[in-house]
C-alpha positions as CSV (number, residue, x, y, z in Angstrom):
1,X,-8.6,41.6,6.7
2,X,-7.6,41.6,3.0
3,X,-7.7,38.7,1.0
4,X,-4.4,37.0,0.1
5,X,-3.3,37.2,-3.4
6,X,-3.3,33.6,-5.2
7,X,0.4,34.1,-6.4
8,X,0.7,35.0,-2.9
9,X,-1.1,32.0,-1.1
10,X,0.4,29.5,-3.5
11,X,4.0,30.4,-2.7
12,X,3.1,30.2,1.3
13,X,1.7,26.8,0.5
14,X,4.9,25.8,-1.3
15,X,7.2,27.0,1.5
16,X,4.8,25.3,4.0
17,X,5.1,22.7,2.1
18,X,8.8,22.6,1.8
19,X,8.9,23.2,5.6
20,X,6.5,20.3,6.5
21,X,8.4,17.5,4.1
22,X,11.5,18.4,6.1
23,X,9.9,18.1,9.0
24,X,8.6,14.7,7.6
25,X,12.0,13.6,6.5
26,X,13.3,14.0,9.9
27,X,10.9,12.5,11.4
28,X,11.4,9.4,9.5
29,X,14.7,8.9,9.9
30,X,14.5,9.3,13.7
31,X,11.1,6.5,13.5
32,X,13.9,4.3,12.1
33,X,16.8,4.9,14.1
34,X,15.2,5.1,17.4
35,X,14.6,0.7,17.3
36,X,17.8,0.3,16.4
37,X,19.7,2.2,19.0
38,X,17.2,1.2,21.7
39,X,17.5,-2.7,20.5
40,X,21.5,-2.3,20.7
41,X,21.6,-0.9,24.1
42,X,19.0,-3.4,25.6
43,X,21.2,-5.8,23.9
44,X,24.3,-4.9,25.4
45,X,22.1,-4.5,29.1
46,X,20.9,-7.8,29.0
47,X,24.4,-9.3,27.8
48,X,26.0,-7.4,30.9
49,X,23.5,-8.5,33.3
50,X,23.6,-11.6,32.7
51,X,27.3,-12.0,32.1
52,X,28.7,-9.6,34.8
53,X,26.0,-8.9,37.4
54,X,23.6,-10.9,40.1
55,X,20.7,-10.6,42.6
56,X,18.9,-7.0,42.8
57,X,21.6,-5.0,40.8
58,X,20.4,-7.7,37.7
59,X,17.1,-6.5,38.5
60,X,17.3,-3.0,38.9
61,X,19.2,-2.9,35.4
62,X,16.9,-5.3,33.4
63,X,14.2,-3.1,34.8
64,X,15.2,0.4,34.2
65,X,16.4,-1.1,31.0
66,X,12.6,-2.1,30.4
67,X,11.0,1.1,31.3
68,X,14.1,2.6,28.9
69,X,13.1,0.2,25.9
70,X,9.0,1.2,26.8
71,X,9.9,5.1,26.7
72,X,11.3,4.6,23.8
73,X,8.3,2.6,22.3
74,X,6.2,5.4,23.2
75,X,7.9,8.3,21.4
76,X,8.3,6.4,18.6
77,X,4.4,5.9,18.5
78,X,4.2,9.6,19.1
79,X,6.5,10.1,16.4
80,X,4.8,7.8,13.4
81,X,1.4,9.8,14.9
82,X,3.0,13.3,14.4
83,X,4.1,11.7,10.8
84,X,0.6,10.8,9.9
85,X,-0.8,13.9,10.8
86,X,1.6,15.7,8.6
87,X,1.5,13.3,5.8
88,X,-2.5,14.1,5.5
89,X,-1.4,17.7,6.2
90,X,1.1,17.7,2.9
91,X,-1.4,15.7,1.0
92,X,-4.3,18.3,1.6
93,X,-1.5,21.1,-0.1
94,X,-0.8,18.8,-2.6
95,X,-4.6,19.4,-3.6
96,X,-4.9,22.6,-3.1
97,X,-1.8,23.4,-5.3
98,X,-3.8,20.4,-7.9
99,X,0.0,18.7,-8.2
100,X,-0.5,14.9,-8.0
101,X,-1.2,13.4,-4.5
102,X,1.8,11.2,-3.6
103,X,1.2,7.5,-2.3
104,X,2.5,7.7,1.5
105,X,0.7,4.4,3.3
106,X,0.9,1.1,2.1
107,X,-2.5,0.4,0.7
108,X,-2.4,4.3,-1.5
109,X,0.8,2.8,-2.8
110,X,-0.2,-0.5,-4.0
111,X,-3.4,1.1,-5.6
112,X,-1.1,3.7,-7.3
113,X,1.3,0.8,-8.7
114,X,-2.2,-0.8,-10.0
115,X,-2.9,1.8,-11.8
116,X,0.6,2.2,-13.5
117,X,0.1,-0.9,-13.9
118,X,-2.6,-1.2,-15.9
119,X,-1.2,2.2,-18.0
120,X,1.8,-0.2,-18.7
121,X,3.9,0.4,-16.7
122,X,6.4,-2.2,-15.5
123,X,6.7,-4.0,-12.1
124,X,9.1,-5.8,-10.4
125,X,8.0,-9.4,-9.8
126,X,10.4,-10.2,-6.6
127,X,8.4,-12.7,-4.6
128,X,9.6,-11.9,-1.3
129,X,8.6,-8.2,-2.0
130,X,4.9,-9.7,-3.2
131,X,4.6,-11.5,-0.1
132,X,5.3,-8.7,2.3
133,X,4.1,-6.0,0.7
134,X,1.1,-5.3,1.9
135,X,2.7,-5.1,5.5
136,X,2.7,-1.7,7.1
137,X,6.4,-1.9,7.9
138,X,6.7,0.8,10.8
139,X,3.7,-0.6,12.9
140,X,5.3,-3.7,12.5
141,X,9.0,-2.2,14.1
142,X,6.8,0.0,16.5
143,X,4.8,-3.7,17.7
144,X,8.4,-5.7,17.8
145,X,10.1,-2.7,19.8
146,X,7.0,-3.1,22.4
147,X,7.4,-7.0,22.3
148,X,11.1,-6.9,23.2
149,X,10.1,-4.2,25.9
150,X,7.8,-6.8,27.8
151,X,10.1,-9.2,27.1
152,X,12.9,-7.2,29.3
153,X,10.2,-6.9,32.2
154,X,9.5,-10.9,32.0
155,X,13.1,-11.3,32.7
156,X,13.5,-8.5,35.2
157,X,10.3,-10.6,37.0
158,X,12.4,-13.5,37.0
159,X,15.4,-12.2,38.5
160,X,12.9,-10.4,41.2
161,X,11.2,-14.1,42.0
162,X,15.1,-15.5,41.8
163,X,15.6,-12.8,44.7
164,X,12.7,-13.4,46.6
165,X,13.0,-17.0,46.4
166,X,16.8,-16.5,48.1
167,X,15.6,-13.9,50.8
């Protein structure tokens, strides 16, 4: 097999590239809408359960609702590990094309303000900004998403001991 001219290789990196970030972008926006779909609908379960409905059919809604909410959960982990994977994946063509590496996590973005920092560049003091920061946003919706989950299967549980306690 022939070898690959450079002019060649470097414009398959770019459109791989170009592919990937799209890919990336998508991603994203689903790893953020997901939550707040599933937290609207387990909302409005929970509201009509508890509003409208009694005994097992309370039950059987709060805990399809639950496995709902945990399904959900899960392919939004998936999602945030497929977005990793091609977030070291761009950064590695970002290297190989010797363009800047671009700050995706939390930690390679406060290091990279640090060092604009101390080049002069300006930054915002906002204190509630400074005080969250260094929080990994995502892993903290992905962790509250599987929190309200269990929380949906705690009160299914109840209405199963209500039942039980009746029968």
């Amino acid at each position: 097999m022939e070898p690959v001219p450079e002019q060649d290789r470097r414009q398959s990196l770019r459109m791989q590239y170009e592919r990937i970030a799209e890919d990336m972008r998508n991603i994203d926006r689903i790893s953020w809408e997901l939550p707040s779909v599933a937290v609207a609908i387990m909302t409005g379960l929970v509201a009509v359960s508890y509003y409208y409905l009694t005994g097992l059919i309370r039950f059987s809604v709060l805990f399809l609702g639950g496995c709902f909410l945990l399904t959900l959960t899960i392919a939004n982990a998936k999602h945030r590990f497929m977005m990793d994977v091609k977030t070291r994946f761009l950064q590695q063509i970002e290297r190989e094309l010797q363009i800047q590496v671009f700050p995706t996590t939390t930690k390679e973005s406060i290091i990279y303000l640090e060092e604009q920092k101390r080049e002069g560049s300006e930054e915002r003091e906002i204190w509630l900004i400074n005080l969250f920061k260094n929080q990994p946003a995502g892993i903290w919706l992905l962790q509250m998403l599987f929190v309200v989950s269990i929380f949906v299967f705690l009160l299914a549980g109840f209405e199963l001991g209500a039942i039980l306690r009746i029968a």
